[in-house]
N, C-alpha and C positions, 0 to 999 in steps of 0.2 A: 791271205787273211782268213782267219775265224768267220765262217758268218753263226750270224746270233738273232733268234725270233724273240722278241719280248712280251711277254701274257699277264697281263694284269687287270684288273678290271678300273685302275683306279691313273686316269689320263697322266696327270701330274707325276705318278710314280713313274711311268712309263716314259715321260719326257727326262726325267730325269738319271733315268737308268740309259736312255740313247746318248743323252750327252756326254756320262761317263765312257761309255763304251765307244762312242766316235772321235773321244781324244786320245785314245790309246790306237798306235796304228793297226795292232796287229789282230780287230776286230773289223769287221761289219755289219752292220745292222738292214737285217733284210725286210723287215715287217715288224709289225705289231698287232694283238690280240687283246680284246678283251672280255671274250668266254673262251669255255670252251669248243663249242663249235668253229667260232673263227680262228681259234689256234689250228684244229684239227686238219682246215682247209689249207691254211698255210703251211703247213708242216708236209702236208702233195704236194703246195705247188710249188713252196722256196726250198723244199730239202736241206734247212738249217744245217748243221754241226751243232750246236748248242741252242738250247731251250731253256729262258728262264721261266721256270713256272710260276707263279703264286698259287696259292692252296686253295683259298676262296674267292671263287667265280661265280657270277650269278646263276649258271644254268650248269653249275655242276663243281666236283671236286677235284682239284689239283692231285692230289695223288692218285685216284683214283684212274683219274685221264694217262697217270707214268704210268700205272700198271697195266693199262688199256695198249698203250704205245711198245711196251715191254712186251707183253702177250703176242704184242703182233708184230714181233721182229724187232721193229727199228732198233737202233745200233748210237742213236747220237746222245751226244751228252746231256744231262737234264739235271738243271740247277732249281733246286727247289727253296723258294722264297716266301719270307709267312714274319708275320709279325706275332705267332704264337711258337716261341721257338723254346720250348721245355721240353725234357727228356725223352719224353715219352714222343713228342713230335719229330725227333728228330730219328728216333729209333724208326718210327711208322715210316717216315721218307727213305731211310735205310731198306727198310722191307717193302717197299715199294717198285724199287728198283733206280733210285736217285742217284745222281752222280755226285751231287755234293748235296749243301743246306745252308741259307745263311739268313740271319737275322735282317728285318727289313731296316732295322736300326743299325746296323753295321753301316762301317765306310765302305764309300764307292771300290774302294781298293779290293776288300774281302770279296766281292760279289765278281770282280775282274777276275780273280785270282783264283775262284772257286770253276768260274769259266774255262780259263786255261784247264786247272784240273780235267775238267769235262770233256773237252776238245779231247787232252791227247788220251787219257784213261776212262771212259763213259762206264765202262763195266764196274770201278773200283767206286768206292763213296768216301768224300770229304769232308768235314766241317773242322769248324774253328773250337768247337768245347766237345768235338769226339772223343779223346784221349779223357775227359774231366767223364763224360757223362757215363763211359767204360766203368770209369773206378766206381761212380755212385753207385752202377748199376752191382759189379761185383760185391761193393761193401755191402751192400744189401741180399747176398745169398748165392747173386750169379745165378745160370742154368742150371736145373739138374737134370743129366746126363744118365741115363741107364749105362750100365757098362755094354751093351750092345751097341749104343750110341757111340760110345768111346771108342769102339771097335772102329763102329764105320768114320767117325771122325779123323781117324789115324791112317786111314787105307784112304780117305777123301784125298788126304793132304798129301802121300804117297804118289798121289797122279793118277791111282786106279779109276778106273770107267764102272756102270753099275755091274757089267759083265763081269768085272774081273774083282769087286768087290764081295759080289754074291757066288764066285768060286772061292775064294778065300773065305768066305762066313760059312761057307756048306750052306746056304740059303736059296732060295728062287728069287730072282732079277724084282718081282712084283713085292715080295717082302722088303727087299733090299731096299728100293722106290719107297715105299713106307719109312723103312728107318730113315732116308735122307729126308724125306718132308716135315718129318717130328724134330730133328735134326736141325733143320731150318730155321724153322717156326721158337723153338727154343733160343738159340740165337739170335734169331730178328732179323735174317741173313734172305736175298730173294735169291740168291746163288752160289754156287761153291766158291767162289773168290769172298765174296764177303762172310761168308762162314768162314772161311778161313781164317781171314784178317779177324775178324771179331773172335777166335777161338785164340786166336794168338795174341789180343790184349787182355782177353778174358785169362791169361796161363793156363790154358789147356793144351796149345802143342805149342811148341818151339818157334820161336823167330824165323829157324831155318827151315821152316817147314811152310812159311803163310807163302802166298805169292809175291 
């Protein structure tokens, strides 16, 4: 089974997020959190698989805390949960390093589902109005790209490493580094897999090119 820690600051959501999750077999519910310091301690001492966050904690930020967890290795899935779930919020968890997003007003089913996501893909990110919030973001202008960008965009997605990037650009590794973090940041993307993905709903490289 999935084990799964649950972070919220708010008891009742909490209960009701375990009951969900203890009628599905293919979960476990190891703990529960509600800042983030007591998440922090539980995540040493139970080594979840999956993490549901909530964004606002009284002694600190939900995102903030994934990027803290991201920074420093960890590898498991992180469902990020917020009753503030507009575009712009959902992009910020995307560049976070979040495995998926869901609305705290979603069915129990979404937030199960977003789970699973997390479990087997923690690197890749989910939600349920990703593909909608894509196009808004596109019909509004989309990234803009220097064709240098475009350069390393295309050799990203090729599989090259920064080494083999900044031979192919006639560049230094440290400029190279530059491009992808501008790169990034444009995108909304915390890694080359979600740059990818997001380059590739955005129509700048091919289907057959995302991960």
């Amino acid at each position: 089974m999935t084990s799964v820690l649950l972070v919220d600051d708010h008891e009742l959501i909490r209960h009701g997020l375990r009951r969900a999750f203890e009628r599905d077999p293919g979960f476990t519910v190891v703990g529960e959190a509600g800042s983030v310091a007591e998440a922090l301690v539980m995540i040493r001492a139970e080594k979840p698989e999956v993490v549901i966050m909530d964004v606002r904690l009284p002694d600190g930020d939900g995102l903030d805390t994934v990027k803290k967890l991201r920074a420093a290795g960890e590898t498991m899935g992180i469902v990020v949960l917020t009753m503030y779930a507009g575009d712009q919020q959902l992009f910020d968890a995307l560049e976070a390093g979040a495995s998926g997003f869901v609305n705290k007003d979603a069915p129990a089913e979404e937030v199960l589902a977003a789970a699973r996501h997390a479990a087997a893909s923690p690197g890749s990110f989910s939600a349920a109005d990703l593909a909608d919030a894509m196009r808004r973001k596109a019909s509004q202008g989309g990234p803009k790209l220097s064709p240098r960008e475009r350069d390393v965009l295309k050799l990203l997605a090729d599989g090259l490493a920064v080494s083999g990037i900044a031979k192919a650009l006639f560049i230094s590794e440290s400029t190279t580094k530059t491009h992808i973090s501008k790169l990034y940041e444009k995108l909304g993307a915390g890694n080359r897999a979600q740059a990818l993905m997001t380059a590739m709903r955005l129509g700048l490289i091919t289907a057959d090119k995302a991960p």
